[in-house]
C-alpha positions as CSV (number, residue, x, y, z in Angstrom):
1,X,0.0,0.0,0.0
2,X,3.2,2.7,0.7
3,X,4.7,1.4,-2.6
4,X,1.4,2.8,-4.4
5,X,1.1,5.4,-2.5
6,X,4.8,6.4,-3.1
7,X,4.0,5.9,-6.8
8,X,1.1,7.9,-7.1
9,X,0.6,11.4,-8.9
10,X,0.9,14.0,-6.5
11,X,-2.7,15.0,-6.0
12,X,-2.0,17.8,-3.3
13,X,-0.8,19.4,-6.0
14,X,-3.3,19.7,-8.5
15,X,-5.8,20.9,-5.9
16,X,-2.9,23.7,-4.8
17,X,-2.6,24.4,-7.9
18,X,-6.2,25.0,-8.6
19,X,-6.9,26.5,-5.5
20,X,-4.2,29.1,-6.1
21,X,-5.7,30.2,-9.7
22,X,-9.2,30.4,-8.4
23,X,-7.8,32.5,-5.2
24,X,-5.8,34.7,-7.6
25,X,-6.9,34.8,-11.3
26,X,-9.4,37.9,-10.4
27,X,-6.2,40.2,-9.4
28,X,-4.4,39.3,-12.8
29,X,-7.4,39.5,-15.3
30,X,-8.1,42.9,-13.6
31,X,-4.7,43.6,-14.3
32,X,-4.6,42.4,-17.5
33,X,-8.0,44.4,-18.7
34,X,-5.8,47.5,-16.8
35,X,-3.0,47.0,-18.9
36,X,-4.9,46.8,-22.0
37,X,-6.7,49.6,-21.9
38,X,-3.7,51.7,-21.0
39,X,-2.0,50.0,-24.7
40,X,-4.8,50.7,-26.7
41,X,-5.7,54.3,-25.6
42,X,-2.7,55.9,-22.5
43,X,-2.7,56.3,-18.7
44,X,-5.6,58.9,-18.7
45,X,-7.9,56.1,-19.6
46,X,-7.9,55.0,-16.3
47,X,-10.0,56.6,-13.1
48,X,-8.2,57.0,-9.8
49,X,-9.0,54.0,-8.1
50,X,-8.1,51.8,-11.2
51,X,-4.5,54.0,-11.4
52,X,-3.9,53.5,-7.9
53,X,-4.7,49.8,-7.9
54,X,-2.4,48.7,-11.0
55,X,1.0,49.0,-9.1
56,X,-0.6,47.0,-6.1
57,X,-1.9,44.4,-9.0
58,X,1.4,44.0,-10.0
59,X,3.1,43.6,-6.9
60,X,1.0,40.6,-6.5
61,X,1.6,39.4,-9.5
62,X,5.1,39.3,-9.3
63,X,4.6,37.1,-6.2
64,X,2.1,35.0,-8.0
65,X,4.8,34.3,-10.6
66,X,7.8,33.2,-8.3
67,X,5.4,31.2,-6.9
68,X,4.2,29.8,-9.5
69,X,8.3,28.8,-10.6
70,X,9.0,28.1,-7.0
71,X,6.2,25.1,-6.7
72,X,6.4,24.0,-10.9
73,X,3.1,24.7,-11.8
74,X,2.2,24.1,-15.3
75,X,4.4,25.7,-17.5
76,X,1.4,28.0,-19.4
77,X,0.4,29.7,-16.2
78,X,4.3,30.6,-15.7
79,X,4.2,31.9,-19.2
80,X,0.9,34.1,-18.8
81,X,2.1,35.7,-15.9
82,X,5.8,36.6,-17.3
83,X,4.0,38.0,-19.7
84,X,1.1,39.7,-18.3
85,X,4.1,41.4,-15.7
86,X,6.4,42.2,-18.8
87,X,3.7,44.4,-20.2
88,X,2.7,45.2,-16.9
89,X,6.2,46.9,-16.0
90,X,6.8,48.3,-19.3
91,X,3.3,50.6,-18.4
92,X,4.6,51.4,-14.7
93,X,8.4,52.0,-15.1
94,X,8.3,52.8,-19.1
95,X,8.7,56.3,-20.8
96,X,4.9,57.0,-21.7
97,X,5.4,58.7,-24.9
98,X,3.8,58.4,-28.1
99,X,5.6,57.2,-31.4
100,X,6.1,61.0,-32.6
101,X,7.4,62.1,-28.9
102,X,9.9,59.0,-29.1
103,X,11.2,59.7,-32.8
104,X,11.1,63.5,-31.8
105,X,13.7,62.6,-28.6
106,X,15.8,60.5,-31.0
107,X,16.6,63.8,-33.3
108,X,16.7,66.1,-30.2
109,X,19.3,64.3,-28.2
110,X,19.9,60.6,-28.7
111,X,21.2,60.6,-32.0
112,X,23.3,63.8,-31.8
113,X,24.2,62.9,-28.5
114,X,25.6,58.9,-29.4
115,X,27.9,61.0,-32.4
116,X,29.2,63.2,-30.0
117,X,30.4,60.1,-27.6
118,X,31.5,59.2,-30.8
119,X,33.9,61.9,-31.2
120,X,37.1,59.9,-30.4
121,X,36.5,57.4,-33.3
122,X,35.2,59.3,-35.4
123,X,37.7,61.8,-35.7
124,X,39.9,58.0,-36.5
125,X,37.2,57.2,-38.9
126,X,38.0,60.7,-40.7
127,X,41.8,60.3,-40.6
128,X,41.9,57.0,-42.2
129,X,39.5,58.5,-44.7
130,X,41.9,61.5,-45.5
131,X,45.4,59.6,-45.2
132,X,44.0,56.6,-47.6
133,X,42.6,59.2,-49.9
134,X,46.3,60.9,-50.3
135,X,47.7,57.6,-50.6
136,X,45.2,56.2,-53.4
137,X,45.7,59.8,-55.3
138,X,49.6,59.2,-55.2
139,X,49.3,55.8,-56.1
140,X,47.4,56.4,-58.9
141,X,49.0,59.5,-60.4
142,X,52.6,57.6,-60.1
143,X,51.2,54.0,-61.7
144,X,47.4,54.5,-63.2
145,X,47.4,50.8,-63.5
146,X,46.9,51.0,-59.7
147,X,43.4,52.2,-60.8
148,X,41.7,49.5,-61.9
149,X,43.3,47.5,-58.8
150,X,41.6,49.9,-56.2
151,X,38.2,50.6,-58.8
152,X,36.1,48.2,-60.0
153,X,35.1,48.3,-63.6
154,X,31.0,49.0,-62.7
155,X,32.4,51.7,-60.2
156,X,34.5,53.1,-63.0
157,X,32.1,53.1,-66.2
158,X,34.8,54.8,-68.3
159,X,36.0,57.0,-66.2
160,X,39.9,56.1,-65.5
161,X,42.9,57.5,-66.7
162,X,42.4,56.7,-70.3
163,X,39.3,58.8,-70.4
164,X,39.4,61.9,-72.7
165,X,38.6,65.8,-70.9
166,X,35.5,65.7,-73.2
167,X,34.3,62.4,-71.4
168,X,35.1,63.5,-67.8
169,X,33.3,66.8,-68.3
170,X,30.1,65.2,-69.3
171,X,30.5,63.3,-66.4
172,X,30.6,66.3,-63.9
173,X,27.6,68.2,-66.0
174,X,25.1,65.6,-66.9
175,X,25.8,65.8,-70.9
176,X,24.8,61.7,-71.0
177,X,22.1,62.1,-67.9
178,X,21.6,58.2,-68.7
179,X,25.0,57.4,-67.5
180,X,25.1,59.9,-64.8
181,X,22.2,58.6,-63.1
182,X,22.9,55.0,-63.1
183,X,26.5,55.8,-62.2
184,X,25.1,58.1,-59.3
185,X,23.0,55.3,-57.9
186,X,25.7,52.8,-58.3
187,X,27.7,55.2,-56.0
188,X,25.0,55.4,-53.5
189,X,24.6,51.7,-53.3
190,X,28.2,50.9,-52.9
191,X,28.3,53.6,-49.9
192,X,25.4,52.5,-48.7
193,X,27.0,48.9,-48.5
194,X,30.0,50.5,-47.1
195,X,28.8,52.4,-44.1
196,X,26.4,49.5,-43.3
197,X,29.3,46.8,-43.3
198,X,32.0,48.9,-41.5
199,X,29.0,49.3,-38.5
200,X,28.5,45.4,-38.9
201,X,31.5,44.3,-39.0
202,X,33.1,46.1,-35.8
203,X,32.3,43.5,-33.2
204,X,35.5,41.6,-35.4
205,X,37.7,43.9,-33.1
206,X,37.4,46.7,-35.8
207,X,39.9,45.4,-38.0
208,X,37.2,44.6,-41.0
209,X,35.8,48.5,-40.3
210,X,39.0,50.2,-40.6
211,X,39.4,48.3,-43.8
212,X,36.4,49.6,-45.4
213,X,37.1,52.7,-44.5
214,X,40.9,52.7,-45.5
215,X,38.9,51.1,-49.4
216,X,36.9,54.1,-49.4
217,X,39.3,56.8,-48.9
218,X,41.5,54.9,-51.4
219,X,38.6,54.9,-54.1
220,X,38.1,58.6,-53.8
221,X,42.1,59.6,-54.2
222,X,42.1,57.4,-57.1
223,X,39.2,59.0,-58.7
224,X,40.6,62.6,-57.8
225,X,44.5,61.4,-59.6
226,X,42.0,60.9,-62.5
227,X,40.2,64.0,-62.7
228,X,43.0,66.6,-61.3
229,X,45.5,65.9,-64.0
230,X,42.9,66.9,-66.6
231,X,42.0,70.1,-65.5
232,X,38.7,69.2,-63.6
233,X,39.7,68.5,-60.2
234,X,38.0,71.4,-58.7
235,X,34.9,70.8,-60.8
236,X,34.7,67.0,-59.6
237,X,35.5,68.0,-56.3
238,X,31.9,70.0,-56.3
239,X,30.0,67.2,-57.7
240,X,31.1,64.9,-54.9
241,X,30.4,67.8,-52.7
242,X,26.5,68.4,-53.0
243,X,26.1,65.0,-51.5
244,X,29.5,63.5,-50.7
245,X,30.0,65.5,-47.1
246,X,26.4,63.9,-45.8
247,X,27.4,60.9,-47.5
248,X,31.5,60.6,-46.4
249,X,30.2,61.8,-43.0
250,X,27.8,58.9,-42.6
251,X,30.3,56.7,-43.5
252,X,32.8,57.9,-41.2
253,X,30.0,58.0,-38.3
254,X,29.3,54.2,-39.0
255,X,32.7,53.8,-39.3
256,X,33.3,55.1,-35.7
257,X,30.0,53.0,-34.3
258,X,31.8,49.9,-35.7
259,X,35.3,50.9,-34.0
260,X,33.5,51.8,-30.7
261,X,32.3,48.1,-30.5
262,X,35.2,46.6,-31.6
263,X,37.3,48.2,-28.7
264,X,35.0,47.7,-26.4
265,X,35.7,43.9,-27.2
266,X,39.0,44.3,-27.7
267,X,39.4,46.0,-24.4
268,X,36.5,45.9,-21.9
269,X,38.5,46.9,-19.3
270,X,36.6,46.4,-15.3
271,X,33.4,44.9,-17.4
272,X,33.0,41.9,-18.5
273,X,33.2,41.6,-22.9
274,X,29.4,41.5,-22.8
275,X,28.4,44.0,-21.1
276,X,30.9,46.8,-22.5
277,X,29.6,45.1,-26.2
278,X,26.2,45.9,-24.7
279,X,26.5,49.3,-23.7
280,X,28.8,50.0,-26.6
281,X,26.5,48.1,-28.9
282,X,23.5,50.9,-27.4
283,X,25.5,54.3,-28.6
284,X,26.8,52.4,-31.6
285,X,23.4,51.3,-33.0
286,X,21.9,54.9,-32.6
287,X,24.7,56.3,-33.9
288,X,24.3,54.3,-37.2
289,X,20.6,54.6,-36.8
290,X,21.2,58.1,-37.5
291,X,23.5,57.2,-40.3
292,X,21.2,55.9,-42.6
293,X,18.7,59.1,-42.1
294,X,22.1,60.8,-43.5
295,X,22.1,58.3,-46.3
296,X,18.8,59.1,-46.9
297,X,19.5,62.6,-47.5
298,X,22.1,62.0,-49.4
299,X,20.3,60.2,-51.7
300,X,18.2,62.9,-52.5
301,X,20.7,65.6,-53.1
302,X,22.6,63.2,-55.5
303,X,19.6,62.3,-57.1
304,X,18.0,65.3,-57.1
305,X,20.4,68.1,-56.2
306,X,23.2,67.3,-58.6
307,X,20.9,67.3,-61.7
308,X,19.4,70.4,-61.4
309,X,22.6,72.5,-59.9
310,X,25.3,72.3,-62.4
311,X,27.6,75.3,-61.5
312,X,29.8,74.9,-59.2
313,X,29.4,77.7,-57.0
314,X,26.0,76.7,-56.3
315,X,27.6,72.9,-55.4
316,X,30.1,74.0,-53.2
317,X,27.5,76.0,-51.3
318,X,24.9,73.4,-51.0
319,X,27.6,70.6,-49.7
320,X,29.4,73.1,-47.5
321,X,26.0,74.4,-46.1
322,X,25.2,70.7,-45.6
323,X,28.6,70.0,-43.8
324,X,28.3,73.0,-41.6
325,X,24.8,72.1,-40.5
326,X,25.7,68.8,-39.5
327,X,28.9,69.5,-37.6
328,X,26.6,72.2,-35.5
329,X,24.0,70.1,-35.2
330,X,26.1,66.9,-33.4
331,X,28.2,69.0,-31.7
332,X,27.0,72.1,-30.5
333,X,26.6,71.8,-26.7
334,X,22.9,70.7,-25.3
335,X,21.0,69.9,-22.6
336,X,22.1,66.8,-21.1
337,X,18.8,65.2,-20.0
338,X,18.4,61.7,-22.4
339,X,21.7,61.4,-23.5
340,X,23.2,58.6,-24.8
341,X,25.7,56.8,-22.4
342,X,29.0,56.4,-24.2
């Protein structure tokens, strides 16, 4: 009679278990009808007994769910009543703003404030950019053969060191619009890819991001060793302008989100690798976030911008204007409330 008794299912513990929804599952359906009302409408939906009685519902539904893991009760109550507190807490202890307050907070001071923790890398991002664009203009204007090794051929479309004056020019003014779109968009694309992949591919202890961005600089020196020698680097200097200070800028801003997570897996110092990849992963993200709104724009002044202004006064005034609004806008000094922890 023990032996069966030892063998039996534990009975006590259905009727616990039964007993404890039926003494308990009127505090979390009230919570849950709370909770849902608060989603589908906001906080002010709620009358002052019902807002003073949500934190006291969750309270006790925090202690429903340990005890629910404490005693193993079946596994669908445990995984009602993580989620019922989830959505619970994110009501209580969450930022109650609307979607436009939210995006509004990410212009106003997350994103400009991740690029200015930022500043250390990217000022890297931008040397590397500078000292492979010198070294891909002398490469090329000393051997042009080292052209076609740093530029592909759909990157090139005719436009290497063979190329007449005539052909270059129409290049910088739109005379073949056909060509000149699809090569603009090919450009886009490729530094598109570029500032994506260098953001990406930091967490391999930066070394694949500094590559990218050492390839980028190296394409535009060997592009300017084209265009200087004929006469036209000032003109081709304004018709990477219009778009190409948003556009390098992204780059160099993904390029410094990628570096700030590669270091901080490189060296965490006092954290452990996770958590400084974590919190570097936080600034790094919004950073590139950011980034592609800057692509974005980018895109339209190449698409749009460069076809309709063809002098270069009015190029150089638009990309300068451009570069000067976003240096003041990451890194003139603001209120400090939201920002982003570096």
């Amino acid at each position: 009679m023990s032996a069966n008794a030892a063998l039996s299912p534990p009975q006590p513990m259905l009727v616990n278990a039964s007993r404890f929804r039926a003494a308990h599952s009127a505090e979390w359906e009230r919570l849950e009808r709370l909770v849902s009302r608060i989603e589908k409408r906001s906080i002010k939906a709620l009358d002052d007994d019902d807002l003073l009685a949500v934190p006291l519902l969750y309270r006790s539904a925090l202690s429903s769910l340990s005890v629910a893991r404490e005693t193993s009760l079946d596994r669908s109550l445990v995984i009602y009543l993580e989620q019922l507190c989830t959505r619970a807490y994110f009501q209580i202890y969450g930022v109650p703003t609307s979607a436009l307050g939210q995006l509004w907070r990410f212009f106003a001071q997350s994103w400009p404030s991740a690029v200015q923790a930022l500043w250390r890398e990217t000022l890297v991002a931008f040397l590397l950019t500078v000292a492979a664009g010198i070294v891909g203009y002398v490469l090329v204007r000393s051997d042009p053969s080292w052209f076609f090794g740093i530029v592909g051929d759909g990157m090139a479309q005719g436009r290497d060191p063979s190329a007449s004056v005539e052909s270059l020019r129409a290049t910088i003014y739109g005379t073949h619009k056909d060509g000149l779109a699809t090569f603009a968009a090919y450009l886009f694309t490729h530094n598109a890819q570029i500032a994506i992949f260098a953001f990406a591919l930091g967490f391999a202890f930066a070394v694949p991001t500094a590559l990218l961005i050492v390839y980028n600089g190296l394409m535009l020196g060997a592009f300017m060793a084209v265009f200087v020698p004929k006469g036209l680097g000032v003109n081709f200097t304004g018709w990477i302008m219009i778009h190409g200070t948003t556009e390098l800028f992204a780059i160099i801003i993904a390029g410094a989100a990628g570096f700030r997570i590669g270091t901080a897996i490189a060296f965490p110092g006092r954290q452990s690798r996770s958590d400084s990849a974590v919190q570097a992963g936080r600034t790094g993200a919004t950073a590139m976030g950011g980034a592609v709104v800057m692509l974005m724009v980018a895109g339209m002044l190449e698409g749009i911008g460069r076809q309709i202004v063809l002098d270069d006064l009015g190029r150089y005034g638009i990309g300068l204007t451009m570069l000067v609004a976003w240096l003041l806008y990451f890194y003139v000094p603001r209120s400090r409330h939201g920002v982003v922890s570096a």
